[in-house]
C-alpha positions in Angstrom: -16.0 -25.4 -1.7 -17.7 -27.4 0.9 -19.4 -30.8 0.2 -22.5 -31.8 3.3 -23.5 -35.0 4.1 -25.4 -35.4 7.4 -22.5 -36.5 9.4 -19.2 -35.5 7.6 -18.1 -31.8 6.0 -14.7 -31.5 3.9 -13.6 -27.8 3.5 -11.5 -28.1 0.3 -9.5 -25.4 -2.0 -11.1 -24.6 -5.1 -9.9 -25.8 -8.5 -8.7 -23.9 -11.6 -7.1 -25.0 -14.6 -3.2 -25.0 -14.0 -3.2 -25.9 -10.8 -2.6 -29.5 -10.3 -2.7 -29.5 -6.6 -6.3 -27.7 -6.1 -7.6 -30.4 -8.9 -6.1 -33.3 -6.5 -7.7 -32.1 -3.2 -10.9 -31.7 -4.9 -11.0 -35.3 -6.2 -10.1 -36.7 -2.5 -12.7 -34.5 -1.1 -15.1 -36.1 -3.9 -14.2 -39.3 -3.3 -16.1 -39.4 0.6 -19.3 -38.1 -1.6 -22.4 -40.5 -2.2 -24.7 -40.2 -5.3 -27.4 -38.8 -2.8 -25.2 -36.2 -1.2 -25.3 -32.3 -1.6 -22.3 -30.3 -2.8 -22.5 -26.9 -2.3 -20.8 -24.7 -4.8 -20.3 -20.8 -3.6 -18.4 -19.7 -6.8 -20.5 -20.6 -10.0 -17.7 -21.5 -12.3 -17.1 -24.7 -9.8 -20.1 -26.8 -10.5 -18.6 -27.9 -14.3 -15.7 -29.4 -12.7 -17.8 -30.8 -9.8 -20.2 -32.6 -12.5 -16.8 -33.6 -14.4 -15.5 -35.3 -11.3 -18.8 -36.6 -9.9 -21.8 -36.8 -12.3 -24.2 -38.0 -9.7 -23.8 -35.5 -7.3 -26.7 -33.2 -6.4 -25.0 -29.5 -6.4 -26.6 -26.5 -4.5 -24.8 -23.2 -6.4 -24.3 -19.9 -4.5 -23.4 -16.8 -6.6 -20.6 -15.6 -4.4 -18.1 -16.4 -6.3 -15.0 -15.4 -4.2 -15.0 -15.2 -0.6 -11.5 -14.3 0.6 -11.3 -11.2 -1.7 -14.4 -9.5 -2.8 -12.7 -6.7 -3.8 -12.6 -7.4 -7.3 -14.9 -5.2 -9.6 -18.8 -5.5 -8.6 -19.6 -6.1 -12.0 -17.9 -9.8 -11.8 -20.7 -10.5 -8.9 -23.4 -10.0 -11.1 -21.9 -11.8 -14.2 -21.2 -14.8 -11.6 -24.9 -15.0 -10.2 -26.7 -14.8 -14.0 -23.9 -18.0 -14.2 -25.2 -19.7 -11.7 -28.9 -18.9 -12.0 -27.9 -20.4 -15.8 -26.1 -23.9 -14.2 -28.8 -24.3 -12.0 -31.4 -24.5 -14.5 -29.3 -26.6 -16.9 -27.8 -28.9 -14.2 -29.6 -31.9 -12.8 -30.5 -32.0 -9.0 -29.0 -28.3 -8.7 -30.6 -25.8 -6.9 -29.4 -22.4 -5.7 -28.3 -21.2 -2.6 -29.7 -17.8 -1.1 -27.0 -15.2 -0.8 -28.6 -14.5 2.8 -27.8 -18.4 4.1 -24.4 -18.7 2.1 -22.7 -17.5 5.1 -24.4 -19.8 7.7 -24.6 -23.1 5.1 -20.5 -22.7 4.9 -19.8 -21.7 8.3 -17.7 -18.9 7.2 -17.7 -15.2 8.5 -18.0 -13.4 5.2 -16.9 -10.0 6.8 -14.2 -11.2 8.6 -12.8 -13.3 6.0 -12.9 -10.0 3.5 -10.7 -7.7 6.0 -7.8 -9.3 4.2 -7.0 -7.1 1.6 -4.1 -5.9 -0.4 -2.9 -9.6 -2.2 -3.6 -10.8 -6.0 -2.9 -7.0 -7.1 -1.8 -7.3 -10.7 -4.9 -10.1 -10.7 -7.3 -7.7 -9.5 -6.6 -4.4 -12.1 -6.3 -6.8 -15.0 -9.9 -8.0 -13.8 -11.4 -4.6 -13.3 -9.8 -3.3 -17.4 -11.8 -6.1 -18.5 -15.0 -5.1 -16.2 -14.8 -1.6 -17.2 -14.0 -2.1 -20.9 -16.4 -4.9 -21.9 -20.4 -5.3 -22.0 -21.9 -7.5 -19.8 -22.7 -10.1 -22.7 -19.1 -10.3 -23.3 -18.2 -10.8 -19.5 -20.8 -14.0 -19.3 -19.2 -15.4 -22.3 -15.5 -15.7 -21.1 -16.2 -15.8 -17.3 -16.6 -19.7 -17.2 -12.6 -19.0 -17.7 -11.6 -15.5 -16.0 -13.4 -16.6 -12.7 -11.4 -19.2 -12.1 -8.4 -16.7 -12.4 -9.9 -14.5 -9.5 -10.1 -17.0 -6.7 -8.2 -17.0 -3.9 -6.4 -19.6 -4.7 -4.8 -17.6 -7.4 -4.4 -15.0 -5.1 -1.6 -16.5 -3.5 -2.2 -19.1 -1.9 -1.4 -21.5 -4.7 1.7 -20.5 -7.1 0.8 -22.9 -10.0 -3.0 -21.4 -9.5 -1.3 -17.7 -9.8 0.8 -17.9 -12.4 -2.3 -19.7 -14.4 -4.7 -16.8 -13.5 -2.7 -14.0 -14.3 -2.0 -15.4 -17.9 -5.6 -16.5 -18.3 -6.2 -12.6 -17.3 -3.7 -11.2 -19.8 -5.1 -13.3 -22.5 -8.7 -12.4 -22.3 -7.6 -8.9 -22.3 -5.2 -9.4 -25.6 -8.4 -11.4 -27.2 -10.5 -8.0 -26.8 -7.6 -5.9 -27.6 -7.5 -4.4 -24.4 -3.7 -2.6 -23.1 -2.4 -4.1 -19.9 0.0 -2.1 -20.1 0.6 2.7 -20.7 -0.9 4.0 -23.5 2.9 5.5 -25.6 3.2 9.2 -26.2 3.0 9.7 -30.1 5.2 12.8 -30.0 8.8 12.2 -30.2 8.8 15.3 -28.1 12.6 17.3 -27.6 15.1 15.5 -26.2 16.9 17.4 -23.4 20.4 17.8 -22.6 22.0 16.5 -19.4 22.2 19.7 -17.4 19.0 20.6 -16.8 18.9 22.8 -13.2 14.4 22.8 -13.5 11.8 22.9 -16.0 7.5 24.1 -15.6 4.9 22.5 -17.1 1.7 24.8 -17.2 0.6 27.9 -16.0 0.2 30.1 -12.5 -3.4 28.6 -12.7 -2.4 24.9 -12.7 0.9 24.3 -13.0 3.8 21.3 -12.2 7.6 21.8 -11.3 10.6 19.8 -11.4 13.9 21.0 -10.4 17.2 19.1 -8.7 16.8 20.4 -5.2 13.0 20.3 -5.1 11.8 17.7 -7.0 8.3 17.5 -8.6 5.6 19.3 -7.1 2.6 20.7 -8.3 0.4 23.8 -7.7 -3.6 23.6 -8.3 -4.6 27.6 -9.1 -4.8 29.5 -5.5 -4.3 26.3 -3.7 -0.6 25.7 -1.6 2.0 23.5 -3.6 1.8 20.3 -2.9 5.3 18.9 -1.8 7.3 15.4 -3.2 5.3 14.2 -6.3 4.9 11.0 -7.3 7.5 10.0 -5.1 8.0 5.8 -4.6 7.6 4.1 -1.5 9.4 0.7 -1.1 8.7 -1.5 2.3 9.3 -5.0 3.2 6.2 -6.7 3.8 6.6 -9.0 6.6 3.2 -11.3 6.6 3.2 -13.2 2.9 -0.8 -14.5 3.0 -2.3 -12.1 5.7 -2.9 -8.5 6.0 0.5 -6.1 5.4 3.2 -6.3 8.5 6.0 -4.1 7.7 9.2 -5.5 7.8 12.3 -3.4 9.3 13.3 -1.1 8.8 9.9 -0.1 9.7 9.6 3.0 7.6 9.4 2.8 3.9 11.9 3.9 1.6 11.7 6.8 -0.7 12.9 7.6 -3.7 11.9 11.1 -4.9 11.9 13.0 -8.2 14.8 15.3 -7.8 16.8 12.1 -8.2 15.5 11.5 -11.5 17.2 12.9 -15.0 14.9 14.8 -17.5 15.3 13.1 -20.9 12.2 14.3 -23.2 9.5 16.7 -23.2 6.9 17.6 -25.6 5.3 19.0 -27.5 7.8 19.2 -29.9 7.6 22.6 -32.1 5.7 21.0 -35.0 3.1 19.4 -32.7 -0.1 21.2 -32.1 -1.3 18.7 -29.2 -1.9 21.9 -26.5 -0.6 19.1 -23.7 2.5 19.1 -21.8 4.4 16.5 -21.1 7.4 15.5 -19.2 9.7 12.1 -19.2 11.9 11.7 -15.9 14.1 8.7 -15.9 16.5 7.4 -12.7 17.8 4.7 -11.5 17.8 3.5 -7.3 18.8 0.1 -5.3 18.6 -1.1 -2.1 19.2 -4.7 -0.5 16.6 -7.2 -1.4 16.9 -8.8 2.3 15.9 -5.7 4.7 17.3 -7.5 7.3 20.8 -7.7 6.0 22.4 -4.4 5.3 25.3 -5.3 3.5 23.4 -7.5 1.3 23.0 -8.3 -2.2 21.2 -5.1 -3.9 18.4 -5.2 -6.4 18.8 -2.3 -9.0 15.6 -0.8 -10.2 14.9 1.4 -12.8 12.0 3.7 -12.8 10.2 5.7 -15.9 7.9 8.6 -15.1 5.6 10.5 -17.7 3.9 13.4 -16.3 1.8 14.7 -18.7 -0.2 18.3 -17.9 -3.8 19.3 -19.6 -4.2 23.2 -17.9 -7.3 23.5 -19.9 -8.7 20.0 -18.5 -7.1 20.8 -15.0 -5.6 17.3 -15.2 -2.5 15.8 -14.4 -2.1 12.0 -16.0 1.1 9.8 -14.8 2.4 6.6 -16.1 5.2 5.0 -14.3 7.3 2.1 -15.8 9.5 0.0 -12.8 11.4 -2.6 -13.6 13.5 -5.1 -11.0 10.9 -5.2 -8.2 11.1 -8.1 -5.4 8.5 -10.0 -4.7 6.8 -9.6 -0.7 7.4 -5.5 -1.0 4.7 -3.3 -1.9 5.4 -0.7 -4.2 3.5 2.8 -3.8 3.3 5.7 -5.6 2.2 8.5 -3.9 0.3 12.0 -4.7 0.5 14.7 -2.2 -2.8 16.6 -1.4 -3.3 20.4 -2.1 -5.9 19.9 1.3 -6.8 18.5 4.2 -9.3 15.3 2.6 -12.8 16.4 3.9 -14.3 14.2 3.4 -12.7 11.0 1.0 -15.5 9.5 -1.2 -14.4 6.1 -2.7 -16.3 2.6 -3.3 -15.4 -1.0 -2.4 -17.0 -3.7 -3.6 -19.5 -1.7 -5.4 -20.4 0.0 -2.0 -19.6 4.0 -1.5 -17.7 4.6 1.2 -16.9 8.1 2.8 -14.3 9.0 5.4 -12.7 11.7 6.8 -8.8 12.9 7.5 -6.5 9.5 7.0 -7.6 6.5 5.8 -5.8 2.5 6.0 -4.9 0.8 3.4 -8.0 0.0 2.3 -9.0 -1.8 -2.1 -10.4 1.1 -4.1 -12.7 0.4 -7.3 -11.1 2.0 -9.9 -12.0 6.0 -8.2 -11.2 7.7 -5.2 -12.4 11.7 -4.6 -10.8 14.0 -2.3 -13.4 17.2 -1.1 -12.0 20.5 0.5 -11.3 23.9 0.3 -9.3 26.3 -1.8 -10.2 29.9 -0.7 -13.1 31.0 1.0 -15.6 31.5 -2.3 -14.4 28.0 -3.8 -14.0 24.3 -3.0 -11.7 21.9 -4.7 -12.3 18.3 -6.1 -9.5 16.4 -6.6 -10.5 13.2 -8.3 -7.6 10.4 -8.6 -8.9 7.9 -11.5 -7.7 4.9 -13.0 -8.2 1.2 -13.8 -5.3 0.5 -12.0 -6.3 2.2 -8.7 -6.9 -0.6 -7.2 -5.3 0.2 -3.5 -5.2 3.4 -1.6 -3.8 4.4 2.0 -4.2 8.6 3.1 -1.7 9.5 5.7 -0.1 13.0 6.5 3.5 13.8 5.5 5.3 16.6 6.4 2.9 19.6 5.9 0.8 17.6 3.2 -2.2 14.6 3.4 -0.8 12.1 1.0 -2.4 9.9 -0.8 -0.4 6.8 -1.3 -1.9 4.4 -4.5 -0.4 0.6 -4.4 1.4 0.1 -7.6 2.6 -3.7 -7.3 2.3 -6.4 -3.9 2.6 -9.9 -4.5 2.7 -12.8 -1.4 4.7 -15.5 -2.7 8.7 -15.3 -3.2 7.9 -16.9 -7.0 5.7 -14.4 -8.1 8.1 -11.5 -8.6 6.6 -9.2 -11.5 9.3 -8.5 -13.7 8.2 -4.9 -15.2 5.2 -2.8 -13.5 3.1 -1.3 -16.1 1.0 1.6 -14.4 -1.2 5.3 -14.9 -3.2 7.3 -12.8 -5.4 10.6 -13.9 -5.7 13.5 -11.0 -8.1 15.9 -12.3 -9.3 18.7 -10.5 -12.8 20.4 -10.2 -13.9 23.8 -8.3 -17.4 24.2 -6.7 -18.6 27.9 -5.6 -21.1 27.9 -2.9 -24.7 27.5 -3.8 -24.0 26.1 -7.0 
């Protein structure tokens, strides 16, 4: 927030309920503001606590309501300019701010500020469940309190701030009955005995693998296998509130499927669900300081449920990790039966399309892969989720993977204790001229 005066301008963080500190600096800031000054607001759900703290104020309200990380679901953008359009009508003295002179009137570089991406994860998927799942009525009724949630300063840069978002997140999402976390398989399934060498899910025309000495892989009708599925990526991330700086060792670590034990897999013989599904279930660790070898290890266990609809052509996966360290991002990653030709995703609302590898880069919830299986047929394969919320394409061994960001966090006290997760790959064929 940014309060104007002709001579003086005070750049303050935002407040938010919870965070004491971000309530103190916006009372000093207030304090240097007259009764005939303008306050201008860019985030919507501000100018209540601005009329709290300083009746007399005049208040000029922009409806950007997050500068640092846009990257939240585009729905939230137009809830938070009908809130201000509201505010200014009932406020006294408030006027709004034209989207096209927020930028100028704050003095900020909108596009550089929102090339930071990749921070306030767990924030951002619990936002874009709610987006996806509620009508827009029901968003402008709880967003005077799930905006606050989604600034940047509970993004990371506050830890109080954090902490307070993320519950006021997981509340609002418990209050509409709304799962943060995997939907439960209802079949018990059969439970599998220790020595299992490999096991198929499918059929020749889309099938998945698992064995000990190849892992999980999976085969999309005529297309090549696709190598090392839904293997785990751990890195170190080296830059707490910027962009990610890998941290040495400077290549990820990865823990693969053929690590993992089979325990269940359905259906079970009295089921008639046509799915099939498979629980893997391991265990890895590695040293929580990557700059100390010989240092102390964090374990972590990992849950995978693979579950295979050949008539759908879709592969769903829901992946349960518990012990994860806080400044490492956590990856999943699903190898690509094509070269990507080209990508089609949106950020922000916008649709994006790009060709061969792609950056770590936010993803809204959908991210489509085109190529081609033979010579009569292309291939869509369609990665879909409310918690894709971060992607990176990269080529691995003979593959294109696509890597999908499970879990980062920026602060050292915001470790997330269990990581709740699932993803739906479906594929689609196209003949020519169709």
């Amino acid at each position: 927030m940014t309060i104007r005066s002709d001579e003086i301008r005070v750049d303050v963080g935002a407040c938010m309920p919870g965070s004491v500190s971000a309530i103190e600096r916006l009372q000093t800031a207030l304090q240097g503001a007259g009764r005939g000054e303008v306050v201008d607001c860019p985030e919507a759900w501000v100018v209540p606590w601005v009329q709290q703290l300083q009746p007399g104020a005049r208040l000029r309200v922009g409806s950007i309501w997050c500068l640092v990380d846009p990257f939240v679901h585009p729905k939230w953008r137009d809830v938070s300019t009908k809130l201000a359009r509201l505010w200014c009508s009932r406020a006294e003295g408030a006027t709004a701010l034209p989207d096209s002179a927020l930028g100028e009137a704050l003095q900020v570089d909108i596009a550089q500020r929102a090339a930071r991406v990749g921070l306030g994860i767990e924030s951002r998927r619990l936002a874009s469940k709610l987006a996806r799942t509620l009508a827009l009525e029901d968003l402008e009724r709880i967003a005077p309190v799930v905006l606050p949630a989604l600034h940047p300063v509970a993004l990371g840069l506050d830890v109080d701030a954090t902490l307070a978002g993320r519950g006021l997140l997981r509340d609002a999402c418990r209050a509409f009955g709304i799962r943060t976390g995997v939907e439960p398989i209802e079949d018990p399934g059969i439970e599998l005995p220790r020595r299992v060498k490999s096991l198929a899910l499918g059929s020749d025309d889309f099938s998945a693998t698992w064995s000990r000495s190849a892992g999980l892989r999976w085969r999309p009708g005529a297309a090549r296998e696709g190598l090392d599925l839904f293997a785990i990526e751990v890195q170190a991330d080296a830059s707490p509130l910027d962009s990610f700086v890998a941290l040495a060792p400077p290549r990820p670590r990865r823990f693969l499927a053929s690590d993992a034990h089979p325990v269940r897999r359905g259906p079970s013989k009295r089921s008639v669900d046509a799915r099939e599904w498979l629980r893997l279930e391991r265990e890895f660790r590695f040293s929580a300081d990557p700059s100390d070898p010989h240092g102390r290890k964090r374990i972590h266990d990992a849950t995978l449920e693979v579950v295979l609809d050949r008539e759908r052509r879709r592969l769903d996966v829901s992946v349960c990790l518990r012990g994860t360290l806080a400044r490492h991002r956590y990856r999943l990653c699903v190898p690509l039966v094509h070269w990507p030709r080209p990508a089609k995703f949106t950020v922000g609302g916008s649709e994006r399309a790009v060709e061969g590898p792609i950056g770590t880069t936010p993803v809204d919830g959908t991210i489509e892969f085109a190529g081609r299986e033979t010579a009569r047929s292309d291939t869509f394969v369609t990665i879909d989720g409310d918690d894709v919320i971060e992607a990176e394409v990269y080529p691995q061994r003979n593959d294109m993977v696509c890597a999908l960001t499970l879990c980062r966090e920026s602060d050292e006290a915001l470790e997330v204790p269990c990581i709740e997760r699932s993803f739906s790959i479906s594929l689609s064929r196209t003949s020519p001229g169709s």
